[in-house]
C-alpha positions as CSV (number, residue, x, y, z in Angstrom):
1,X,-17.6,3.2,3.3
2,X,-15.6,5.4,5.4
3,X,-13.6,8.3,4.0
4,X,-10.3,8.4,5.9
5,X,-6.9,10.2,5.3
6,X,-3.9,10.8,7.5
7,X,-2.0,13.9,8.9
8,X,0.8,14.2,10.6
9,X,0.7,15.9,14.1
10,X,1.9,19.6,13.7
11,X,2.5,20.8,17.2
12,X,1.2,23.8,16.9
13,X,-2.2,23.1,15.9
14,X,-4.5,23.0,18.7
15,X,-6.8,20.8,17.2
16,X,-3.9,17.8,16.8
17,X,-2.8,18.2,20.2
18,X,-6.5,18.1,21.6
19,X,-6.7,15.1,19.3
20,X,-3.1,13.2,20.6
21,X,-3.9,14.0,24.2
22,X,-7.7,12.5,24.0
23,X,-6.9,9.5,21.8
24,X,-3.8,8.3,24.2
25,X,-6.1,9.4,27.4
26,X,-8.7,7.1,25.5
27,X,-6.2,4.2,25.2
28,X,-4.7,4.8,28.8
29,X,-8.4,3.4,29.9
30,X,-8.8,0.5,27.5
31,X,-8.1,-2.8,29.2
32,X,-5.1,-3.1,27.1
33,X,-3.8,0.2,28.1
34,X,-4.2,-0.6,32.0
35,X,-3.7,2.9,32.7
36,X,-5.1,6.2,34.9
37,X,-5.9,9.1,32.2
38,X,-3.0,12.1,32.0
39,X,-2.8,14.2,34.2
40,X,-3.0,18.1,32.7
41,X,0.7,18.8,33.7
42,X,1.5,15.8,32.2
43,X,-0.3,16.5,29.0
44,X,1.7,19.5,28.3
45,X,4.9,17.4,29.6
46,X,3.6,15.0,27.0
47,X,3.1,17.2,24.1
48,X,6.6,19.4,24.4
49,X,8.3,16.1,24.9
50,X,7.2,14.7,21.6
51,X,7.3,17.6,19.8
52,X,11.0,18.0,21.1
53,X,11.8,15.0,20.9
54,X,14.2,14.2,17.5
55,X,12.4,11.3,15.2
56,X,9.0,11.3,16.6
57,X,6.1,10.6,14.2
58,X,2.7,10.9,15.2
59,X,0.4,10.1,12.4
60,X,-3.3,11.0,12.8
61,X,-6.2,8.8,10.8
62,X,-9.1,10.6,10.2
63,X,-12.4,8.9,9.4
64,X,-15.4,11.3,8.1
65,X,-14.0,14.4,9.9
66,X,-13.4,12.8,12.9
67,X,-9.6,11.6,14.9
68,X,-10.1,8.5,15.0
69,X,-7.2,6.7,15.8
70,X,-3.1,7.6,15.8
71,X,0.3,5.9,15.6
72,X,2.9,7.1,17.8
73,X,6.3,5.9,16.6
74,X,10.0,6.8,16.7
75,X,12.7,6.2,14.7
76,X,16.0,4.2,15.4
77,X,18.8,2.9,14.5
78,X,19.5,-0.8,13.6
79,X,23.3,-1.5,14.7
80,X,22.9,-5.0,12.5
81,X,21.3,-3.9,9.6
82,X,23.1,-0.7,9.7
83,X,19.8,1.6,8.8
84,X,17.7,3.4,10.8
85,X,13.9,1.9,11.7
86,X,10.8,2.8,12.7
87,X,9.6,1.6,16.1
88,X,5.6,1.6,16.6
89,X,4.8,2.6,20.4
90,X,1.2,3.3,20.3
91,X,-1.1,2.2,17.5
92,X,-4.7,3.4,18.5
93,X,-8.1,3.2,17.0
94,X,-10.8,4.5,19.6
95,X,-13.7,2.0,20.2
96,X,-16.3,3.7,18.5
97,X,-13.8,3.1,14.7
98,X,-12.5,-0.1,15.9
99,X,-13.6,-3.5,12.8
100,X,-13.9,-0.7,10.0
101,X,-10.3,-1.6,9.1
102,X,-8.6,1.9,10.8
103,X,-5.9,-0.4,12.3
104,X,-5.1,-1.5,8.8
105,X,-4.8,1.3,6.9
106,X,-2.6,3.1,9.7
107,X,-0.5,0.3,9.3
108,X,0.0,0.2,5.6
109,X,0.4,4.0,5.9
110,X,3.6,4.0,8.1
111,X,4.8,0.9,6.3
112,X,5.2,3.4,3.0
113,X,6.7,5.7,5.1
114,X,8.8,3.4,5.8
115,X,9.8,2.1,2.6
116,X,10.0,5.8,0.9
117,X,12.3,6.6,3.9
118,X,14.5,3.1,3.0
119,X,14.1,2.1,6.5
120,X,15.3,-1.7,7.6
121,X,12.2,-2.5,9.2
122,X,8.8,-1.9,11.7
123,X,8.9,-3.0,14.9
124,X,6.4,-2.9,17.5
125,X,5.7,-4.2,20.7
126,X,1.7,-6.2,21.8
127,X,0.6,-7.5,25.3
128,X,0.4,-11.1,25.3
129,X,-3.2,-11.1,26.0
130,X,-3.8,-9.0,23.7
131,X,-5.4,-11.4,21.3
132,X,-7.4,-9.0,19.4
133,X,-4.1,-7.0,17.8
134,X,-1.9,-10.4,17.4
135,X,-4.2,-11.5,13.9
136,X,-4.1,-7.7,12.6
137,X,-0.1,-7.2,13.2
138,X,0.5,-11.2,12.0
139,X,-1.9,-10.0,8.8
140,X,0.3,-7.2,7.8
141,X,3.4,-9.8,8.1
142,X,4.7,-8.9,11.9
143,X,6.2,-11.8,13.7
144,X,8.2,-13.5,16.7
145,X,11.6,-12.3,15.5
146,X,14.4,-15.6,14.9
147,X,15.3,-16.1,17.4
148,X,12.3,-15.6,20.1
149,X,13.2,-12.0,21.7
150,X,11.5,-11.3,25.0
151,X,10.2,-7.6,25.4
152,X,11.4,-6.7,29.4
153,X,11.3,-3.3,31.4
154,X,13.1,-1.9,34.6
155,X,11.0,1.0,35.7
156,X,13.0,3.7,37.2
């Protein structure tokens, strides 16, 4: 079994923001990421931003010593509900962790965060075609909200 525990990212570790850079790098390249690697300027741009950036929580997994996968979410604010919420952006597990259950526990852990900080709900957004995420997230009780919502972008 795999010894695993979570940290969250302190900014001025050097080892966390080696760890944030190469894991989202790692997830830029993966089919589902569809993405060229960072650039170093926009690594730093990247790291100040987060760490500047007011209700960011990255949350580091760590399985036997190693990084092996990180959640980068934000908080929010529910106008219905009238509570703030927690908003998944990237959930990441690198390839080499990926069906030891990583996914999972990250999950569960930001769920109690989000529960001892009486948040509304979890969001999160998945591709379509990603058809390998869709049974984990519909495991842990994530679903097509009532009614259907439909996820769109305008890139600037």
């Amino acid at each position: 079994m795999t010894e695993t525990f979570f940290e969250y990212c302190d900014y001025e570790n050097p080892t966390h923001l080696n760890a944030l850079v190469s894991l989202l790098d790692h997830y830029m390249a993966d089919p589902m990421g569809g993405h060229a690697p960072l650039t170093p300027l926009e690594k730093l741009r990247l790291v100040d931003g987060l760490a500047n950036h007011s209700g960011t929580l990255v949350l580091f997994i760590v399985a036997d010593g190693v990084y092996a996968g990180m959640a980068t979410c934000f908080e929010l604010f529910s106008t219905f509900q009238v509570k703030p919420y927690l908003y998944i952006h990237d959930l990441i597990v690198h390839n080499d962790f990926r069906g030891k259950g990583l996914g999972r526990k990250l999950l569960e852990q930001l769920a109690e965060i989000a529960k001892e900080r009486k948040y509304g709900k979890i969001t999160l957004e998945v591709r379509q075609d990603n058809l390998v995420a869709q049974p984990l997230y519909r495991s842990m009780g994530f679903e097509d909200c009532n009614p259907q919502m439909l996820f769109w972008t305008k890139t600037l």
